[in-house]
C-alpha positions as CSV (number, residue, x, y, z in Angstrom):
1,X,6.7,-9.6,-18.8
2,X,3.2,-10.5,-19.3
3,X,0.5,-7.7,-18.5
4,X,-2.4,-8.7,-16.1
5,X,-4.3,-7.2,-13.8
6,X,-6.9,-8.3,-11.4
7,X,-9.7,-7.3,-13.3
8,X,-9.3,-10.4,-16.0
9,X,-12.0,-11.2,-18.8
10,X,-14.5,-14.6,-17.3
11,X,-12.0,-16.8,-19.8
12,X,-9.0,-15.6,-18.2
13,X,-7.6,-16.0,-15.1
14,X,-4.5,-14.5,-12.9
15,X,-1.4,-17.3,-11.9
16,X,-1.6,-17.0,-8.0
17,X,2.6,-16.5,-8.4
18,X,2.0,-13.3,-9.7
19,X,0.3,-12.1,-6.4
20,X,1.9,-11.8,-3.2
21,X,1.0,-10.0,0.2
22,X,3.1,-7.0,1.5
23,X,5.1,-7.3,4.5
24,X,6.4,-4.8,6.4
25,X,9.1,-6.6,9.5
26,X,7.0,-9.7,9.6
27,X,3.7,-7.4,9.0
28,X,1.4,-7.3,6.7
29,X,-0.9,-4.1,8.7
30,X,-1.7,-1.7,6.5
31,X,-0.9,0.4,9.2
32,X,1.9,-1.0,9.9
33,X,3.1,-0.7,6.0
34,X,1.6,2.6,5.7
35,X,3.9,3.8,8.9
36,X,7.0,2.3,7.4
37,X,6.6,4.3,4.2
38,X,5.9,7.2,5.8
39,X,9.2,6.7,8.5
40,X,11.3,5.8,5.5
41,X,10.6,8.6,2.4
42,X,12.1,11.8,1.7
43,X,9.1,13.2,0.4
44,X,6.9,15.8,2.2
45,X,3.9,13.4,3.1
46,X,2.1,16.0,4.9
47,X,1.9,18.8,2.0
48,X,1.5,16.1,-1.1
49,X,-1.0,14.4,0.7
50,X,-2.9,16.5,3.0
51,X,-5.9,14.9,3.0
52,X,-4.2,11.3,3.9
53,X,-2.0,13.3,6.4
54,X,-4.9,15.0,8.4
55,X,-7.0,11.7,8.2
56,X,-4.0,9.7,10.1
57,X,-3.4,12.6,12.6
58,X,-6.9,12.9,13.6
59,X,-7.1,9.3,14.3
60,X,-3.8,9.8,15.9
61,X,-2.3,6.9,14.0
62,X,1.3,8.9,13.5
């Protein structure tokens, strides 16, 4: 596998086949993704990520 990244030197550029958008059940809302992952792990969101938790619970977005 080749390594690349976004950040490319000016002579060097990225094959558009090695990007692709993230959907989510025909969504590609970050909210929308970040709602799936959340619905779908077994790890303890809330006290690995507190920060990220409180931020979506006071803008009541889970």
């Amino acid at each position: 596998m080749n390594k690349w990244n976004l950040h490319t030197f000016s002579e060097h550029g990225v094959d558009s086949n090695k990007i692709k958008i993230c959907y989510i059940r025909k969504s590609n809302k970050m909210l929308d993704i970040m709602n799936y992952a959340i619905q779908t792990t077994n790890l303890d969101i809330e006290n690995i990520c507190p920060v990220l938790w409180g931020y979506l619970k006071n803008r009541k977005l889970i």
